[in-house]
LUMTIMAR-728327 format. One line per 4 residues: number of its first residue (from 1); for each residue x, y, z of N, C-alpha, C. Coordinates in nm, 3 decimals, padded with zeros to 5 digits. Example, Ala and Ser with C-alpha at 12.3 -4.5 7.8 and 13.67 -1.06 7.14 Angstrom:
% residues 2
1> 01.319 -00.569 00.780 01.230 -00.450 00.780 01.320 -00.330 00.780 | 01.285 -00.225 00.708 01.367 -00.106 00.714 01.290 00.003 00.787
END
This chain:
% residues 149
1> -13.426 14.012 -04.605 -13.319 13.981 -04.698 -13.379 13.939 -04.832 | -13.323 13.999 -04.953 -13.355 13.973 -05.062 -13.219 13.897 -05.170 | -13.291 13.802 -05.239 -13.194 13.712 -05.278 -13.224 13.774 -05.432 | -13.058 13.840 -05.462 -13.047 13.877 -05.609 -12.987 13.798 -05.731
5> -12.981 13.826 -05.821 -12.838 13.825 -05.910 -12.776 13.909 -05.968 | -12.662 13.914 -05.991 -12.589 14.041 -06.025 -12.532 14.029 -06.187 | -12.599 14.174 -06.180 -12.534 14.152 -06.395 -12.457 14.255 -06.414 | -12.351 14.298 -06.296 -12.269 14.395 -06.338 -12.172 14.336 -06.173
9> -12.059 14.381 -06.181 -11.958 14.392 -06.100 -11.963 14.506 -06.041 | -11.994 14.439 -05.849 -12.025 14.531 -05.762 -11.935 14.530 -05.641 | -11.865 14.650 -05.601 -11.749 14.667 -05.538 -11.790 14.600 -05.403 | -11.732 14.496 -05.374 -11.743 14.491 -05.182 -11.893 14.378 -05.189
13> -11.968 14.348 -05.314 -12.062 14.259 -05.319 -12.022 14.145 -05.417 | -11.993 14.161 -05.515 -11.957 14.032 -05.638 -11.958 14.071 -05.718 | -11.939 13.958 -05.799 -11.904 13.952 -05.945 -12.035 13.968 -06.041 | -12.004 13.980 -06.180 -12.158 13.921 -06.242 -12.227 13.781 -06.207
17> -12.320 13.776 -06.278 -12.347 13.587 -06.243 -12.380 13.550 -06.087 | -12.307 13.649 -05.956 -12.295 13.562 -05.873 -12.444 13.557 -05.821 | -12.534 13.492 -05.755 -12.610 13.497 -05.674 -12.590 13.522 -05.530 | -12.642 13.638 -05.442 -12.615 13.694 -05.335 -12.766 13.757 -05.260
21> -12.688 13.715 -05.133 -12.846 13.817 -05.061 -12.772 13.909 -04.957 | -12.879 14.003 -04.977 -12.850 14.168 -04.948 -13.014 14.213 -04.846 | -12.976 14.294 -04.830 -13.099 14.358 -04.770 -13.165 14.414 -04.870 | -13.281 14.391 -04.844 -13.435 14.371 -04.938 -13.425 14.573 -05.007
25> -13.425 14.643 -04.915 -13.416 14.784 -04.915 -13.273 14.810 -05.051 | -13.197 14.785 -05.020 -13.066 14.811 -05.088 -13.086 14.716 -05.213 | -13.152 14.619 -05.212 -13.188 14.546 -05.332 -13.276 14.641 -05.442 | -13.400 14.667 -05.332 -13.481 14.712 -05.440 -13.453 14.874 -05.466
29> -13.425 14.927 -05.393 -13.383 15.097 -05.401 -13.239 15.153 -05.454 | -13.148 15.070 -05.482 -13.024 15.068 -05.543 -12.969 14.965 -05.663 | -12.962 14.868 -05.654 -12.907 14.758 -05.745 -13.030 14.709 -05.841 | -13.141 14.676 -05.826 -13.218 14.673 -05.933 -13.245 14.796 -06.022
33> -13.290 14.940 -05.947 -13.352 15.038 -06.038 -13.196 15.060 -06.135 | -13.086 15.029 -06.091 -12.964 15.149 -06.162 -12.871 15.008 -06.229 | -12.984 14.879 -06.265 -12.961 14.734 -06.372 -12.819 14.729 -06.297 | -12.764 14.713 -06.174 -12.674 14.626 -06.115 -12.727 14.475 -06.112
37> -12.807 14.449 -06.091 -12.891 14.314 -06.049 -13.023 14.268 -06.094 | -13.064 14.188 -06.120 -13.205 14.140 -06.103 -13.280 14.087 -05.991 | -13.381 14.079 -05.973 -13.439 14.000 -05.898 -13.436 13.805 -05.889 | -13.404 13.723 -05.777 -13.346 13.570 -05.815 -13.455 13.493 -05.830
41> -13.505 13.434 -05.958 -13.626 13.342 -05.952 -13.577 13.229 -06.009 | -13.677 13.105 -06.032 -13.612 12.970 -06.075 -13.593 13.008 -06.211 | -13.648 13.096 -06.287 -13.625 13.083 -06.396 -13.528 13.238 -06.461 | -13.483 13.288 -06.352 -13.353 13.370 -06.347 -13.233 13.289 -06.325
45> -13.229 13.139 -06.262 -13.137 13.104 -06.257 -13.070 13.031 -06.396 | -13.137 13.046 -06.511 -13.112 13.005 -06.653 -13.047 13.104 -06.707 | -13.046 13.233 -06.672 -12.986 13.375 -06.724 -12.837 13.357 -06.648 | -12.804 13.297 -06.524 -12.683 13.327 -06.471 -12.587 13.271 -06.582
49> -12.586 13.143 -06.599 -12.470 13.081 -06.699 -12.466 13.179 -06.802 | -12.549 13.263 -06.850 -12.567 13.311 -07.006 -12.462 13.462 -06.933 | -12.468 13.480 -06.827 -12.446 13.661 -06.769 -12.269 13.608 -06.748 | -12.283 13.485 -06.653 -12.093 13.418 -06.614 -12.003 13.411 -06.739
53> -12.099 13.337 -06.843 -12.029 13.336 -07.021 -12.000 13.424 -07.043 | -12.096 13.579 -07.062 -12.046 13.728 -07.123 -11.917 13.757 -07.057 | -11.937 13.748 -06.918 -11.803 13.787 -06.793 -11.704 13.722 -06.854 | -11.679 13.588 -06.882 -11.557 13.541 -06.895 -11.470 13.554 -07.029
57> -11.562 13.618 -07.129 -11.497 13.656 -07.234 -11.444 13.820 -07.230 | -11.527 13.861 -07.125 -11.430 14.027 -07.122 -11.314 14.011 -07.005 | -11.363 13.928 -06.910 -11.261 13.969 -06.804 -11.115 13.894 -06.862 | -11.019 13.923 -06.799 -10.890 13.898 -06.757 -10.835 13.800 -06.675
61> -10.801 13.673 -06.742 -10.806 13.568 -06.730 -10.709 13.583 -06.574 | -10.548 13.587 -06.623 -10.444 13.561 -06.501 -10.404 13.689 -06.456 | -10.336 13.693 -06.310 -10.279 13.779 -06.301 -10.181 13.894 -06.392 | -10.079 13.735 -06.434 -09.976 13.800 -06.528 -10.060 13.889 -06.639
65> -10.167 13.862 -06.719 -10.241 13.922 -06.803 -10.267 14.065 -06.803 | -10.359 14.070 -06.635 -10.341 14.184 -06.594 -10.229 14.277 -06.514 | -10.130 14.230 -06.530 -09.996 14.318 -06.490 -09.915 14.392 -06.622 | -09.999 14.277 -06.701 -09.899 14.356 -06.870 -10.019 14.474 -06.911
69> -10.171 14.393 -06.863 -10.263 14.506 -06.947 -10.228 14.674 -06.866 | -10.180 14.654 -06.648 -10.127 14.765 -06.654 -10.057 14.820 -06.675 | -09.905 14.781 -06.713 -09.838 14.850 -06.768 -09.829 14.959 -06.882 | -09.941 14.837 -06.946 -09.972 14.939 -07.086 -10.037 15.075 -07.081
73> -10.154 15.028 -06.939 -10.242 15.152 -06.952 -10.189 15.281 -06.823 | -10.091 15.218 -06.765 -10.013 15.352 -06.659 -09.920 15.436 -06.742 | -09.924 15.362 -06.872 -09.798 15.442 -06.995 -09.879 15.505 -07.023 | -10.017 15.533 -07.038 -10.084 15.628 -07.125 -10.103 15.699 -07.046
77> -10.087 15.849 -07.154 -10.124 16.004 -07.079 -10.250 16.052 -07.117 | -10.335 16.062 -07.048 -10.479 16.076 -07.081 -10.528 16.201 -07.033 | -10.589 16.288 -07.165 -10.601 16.361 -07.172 -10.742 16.390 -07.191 | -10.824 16.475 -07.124 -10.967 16.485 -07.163 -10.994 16.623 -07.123
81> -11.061 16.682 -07.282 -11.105 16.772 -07.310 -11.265 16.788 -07.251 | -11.327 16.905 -07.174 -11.447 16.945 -07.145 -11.488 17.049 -07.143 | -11.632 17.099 -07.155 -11.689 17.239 -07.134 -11.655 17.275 -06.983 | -11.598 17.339 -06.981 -11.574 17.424 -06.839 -11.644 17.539 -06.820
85> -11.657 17.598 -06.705 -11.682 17.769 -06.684 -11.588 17.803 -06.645 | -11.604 17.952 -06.619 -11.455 18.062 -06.611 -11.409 17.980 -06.464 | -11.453 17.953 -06.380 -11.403 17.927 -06.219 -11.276 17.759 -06.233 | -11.319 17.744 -06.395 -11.226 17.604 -06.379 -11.338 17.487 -06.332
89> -11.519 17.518 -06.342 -11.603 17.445 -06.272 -11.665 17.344 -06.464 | -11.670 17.203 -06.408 -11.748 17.130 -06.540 -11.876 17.208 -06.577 | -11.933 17.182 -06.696 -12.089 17.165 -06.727 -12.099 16.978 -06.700 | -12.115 16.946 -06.567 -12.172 16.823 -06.568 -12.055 16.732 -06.499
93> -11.989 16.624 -06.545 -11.909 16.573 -06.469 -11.807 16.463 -06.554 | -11.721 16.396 -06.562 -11.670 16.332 -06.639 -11.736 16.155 -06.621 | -11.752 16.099 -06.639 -11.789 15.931 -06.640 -11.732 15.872 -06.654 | -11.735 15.738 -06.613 -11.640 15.611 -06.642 -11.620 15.618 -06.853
97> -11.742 15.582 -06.903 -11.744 15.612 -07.044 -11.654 15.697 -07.103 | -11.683 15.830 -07.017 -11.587 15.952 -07.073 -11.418 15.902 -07.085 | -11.369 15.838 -06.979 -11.233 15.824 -06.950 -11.202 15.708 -07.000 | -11.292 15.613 -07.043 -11.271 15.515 -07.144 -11.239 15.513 -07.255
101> -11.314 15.615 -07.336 -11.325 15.705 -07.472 -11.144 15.744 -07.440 | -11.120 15.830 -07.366 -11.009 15.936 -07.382 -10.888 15.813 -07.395 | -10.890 15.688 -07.297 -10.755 15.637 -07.279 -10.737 15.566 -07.425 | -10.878 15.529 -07.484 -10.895 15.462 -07.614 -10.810 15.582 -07.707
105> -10.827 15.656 -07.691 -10.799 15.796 -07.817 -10.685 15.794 -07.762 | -10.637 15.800 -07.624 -10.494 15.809 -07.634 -10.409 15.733 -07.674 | -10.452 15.625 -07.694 -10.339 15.535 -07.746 -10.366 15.372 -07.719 | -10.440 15.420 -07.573 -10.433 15.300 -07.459 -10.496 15.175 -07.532
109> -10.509 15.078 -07.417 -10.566 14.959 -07.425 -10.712 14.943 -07.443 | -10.846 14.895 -07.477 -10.964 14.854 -07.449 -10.970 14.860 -07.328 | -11.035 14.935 -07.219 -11.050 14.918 -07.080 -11.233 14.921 -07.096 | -11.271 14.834 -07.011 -11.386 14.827 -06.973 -11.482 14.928 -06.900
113> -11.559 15.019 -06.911 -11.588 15.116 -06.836 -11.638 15.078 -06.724 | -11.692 14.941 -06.725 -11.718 14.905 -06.573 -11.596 14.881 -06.476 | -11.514 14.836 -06.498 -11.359 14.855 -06.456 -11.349 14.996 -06.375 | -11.358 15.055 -06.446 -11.296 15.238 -06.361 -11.396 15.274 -06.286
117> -11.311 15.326 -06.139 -11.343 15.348 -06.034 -11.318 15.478 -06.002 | -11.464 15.563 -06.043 -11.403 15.739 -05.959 -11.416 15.747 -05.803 | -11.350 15.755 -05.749 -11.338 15.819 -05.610 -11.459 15.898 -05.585 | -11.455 16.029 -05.590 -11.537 16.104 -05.580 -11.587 16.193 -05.707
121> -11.729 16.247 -05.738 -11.659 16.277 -05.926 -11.625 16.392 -05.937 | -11.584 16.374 -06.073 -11.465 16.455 -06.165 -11.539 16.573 -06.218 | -11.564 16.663 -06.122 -11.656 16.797 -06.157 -11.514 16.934 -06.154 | -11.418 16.914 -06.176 -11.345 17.028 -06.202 -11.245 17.023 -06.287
125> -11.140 17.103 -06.328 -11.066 17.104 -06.429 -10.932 17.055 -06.353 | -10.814 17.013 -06.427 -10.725 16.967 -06.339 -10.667 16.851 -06.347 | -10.585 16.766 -06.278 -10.537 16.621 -06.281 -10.623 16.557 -06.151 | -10.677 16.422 -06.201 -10.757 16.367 -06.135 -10.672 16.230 -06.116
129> -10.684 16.139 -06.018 -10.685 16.005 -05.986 -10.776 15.921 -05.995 | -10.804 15.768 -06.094 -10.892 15.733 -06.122 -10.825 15.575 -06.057 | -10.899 15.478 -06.059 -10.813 15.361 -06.045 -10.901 15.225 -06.115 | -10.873 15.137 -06.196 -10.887 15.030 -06.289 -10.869 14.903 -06.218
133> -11.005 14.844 -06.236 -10.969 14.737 -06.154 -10.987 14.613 -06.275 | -10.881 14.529 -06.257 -10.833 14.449 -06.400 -10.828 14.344 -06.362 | -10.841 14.311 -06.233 -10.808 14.160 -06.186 -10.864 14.180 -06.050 | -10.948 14.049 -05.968 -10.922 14.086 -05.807 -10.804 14.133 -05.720
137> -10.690 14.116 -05.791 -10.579 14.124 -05.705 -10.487 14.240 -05.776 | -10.557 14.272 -05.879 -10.443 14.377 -05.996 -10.541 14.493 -05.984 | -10.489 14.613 -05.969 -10.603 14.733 -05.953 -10.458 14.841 -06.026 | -10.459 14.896 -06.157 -10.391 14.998 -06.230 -10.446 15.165 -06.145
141> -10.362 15.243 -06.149 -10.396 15.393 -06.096 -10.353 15.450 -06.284 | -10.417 15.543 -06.263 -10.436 15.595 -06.415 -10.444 15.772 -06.322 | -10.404 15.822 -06.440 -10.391 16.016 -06.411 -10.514 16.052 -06.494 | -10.585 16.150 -06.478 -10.660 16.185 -06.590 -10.624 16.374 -06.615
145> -10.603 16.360 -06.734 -10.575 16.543 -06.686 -10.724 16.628 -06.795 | -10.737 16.688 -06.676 -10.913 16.742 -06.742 -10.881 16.868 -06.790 | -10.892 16.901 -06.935 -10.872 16.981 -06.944 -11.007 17.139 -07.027 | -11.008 17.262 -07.031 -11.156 17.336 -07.129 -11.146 17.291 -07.247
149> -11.236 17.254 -07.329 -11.229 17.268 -07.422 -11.249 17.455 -07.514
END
């Protein structure tokens, strides 16, 4: 078992800031190389307050907060333009970033790209299901419609 800290919000593990232990393997072969986490030392534990501070100025304080931020963002029709091939197949795949960008251009709210959650990814043309997680208890469903550029 390896004792981390986490500097990104990890589904089914924690929050930023939190300190957690995981298996040593999944520590070092997943969550450190791809900057989910650091490694926990005495003098990593001076970085947590500084990582919990960043968190609490982006996240979403109350529920109610996040029930108005979904409303706003299930109103938006989001539209995203891509290189396609003839079969309706991507050059590449869409990203959290990508669908951040689009809901921004559409109209929408500031959504966090760490927030959006692809299912499986967005390698074809079409209407996709994405889902926004805005609160522990508030999770928005958003449409994405992919379209050639």
């Amino acid at each position: 078992m390896a004792k981390i800290i986490l500097t990104n919000e990890v589904s089914g593990l924690g929050a930023a800031g939190d300190v957690v232990e995981v298996k040593s393997g999944y520590a070092r072969n997943y969550l450190i190389p791809r900057g989910f986490a650091i490694a926990w030392t005495k003098g990593g534990e001076k970085d947590v307050e500084q990582i919990r501070r960043a968190r609490r100025i982006r996240e979403i304080a109350t529920v109610e907060q996040a029930n108005s931020f979904k409303a706003q963002l299930e109103g938006v029709k989001v539209k995203l333009s891509t290189r396609a091939g003839d079969a309706g197949r991507l050059f590449g795949s869409v990203t959290p970033a990508d669908i951040a960008a689009a809901v921004k251009a559409a109209g929408g709210p500031d959504v966090d790209k760490r927030r959006i959650e692809i299912g499986s990814p967005i390698k074809t043309l079409g209407s996709h299901k994405v889902s926004v997680r805005l609160h522990p208890e508030v999770e928005a469903a958003l449409d994405v419609e992919v379209v050639a550029s």
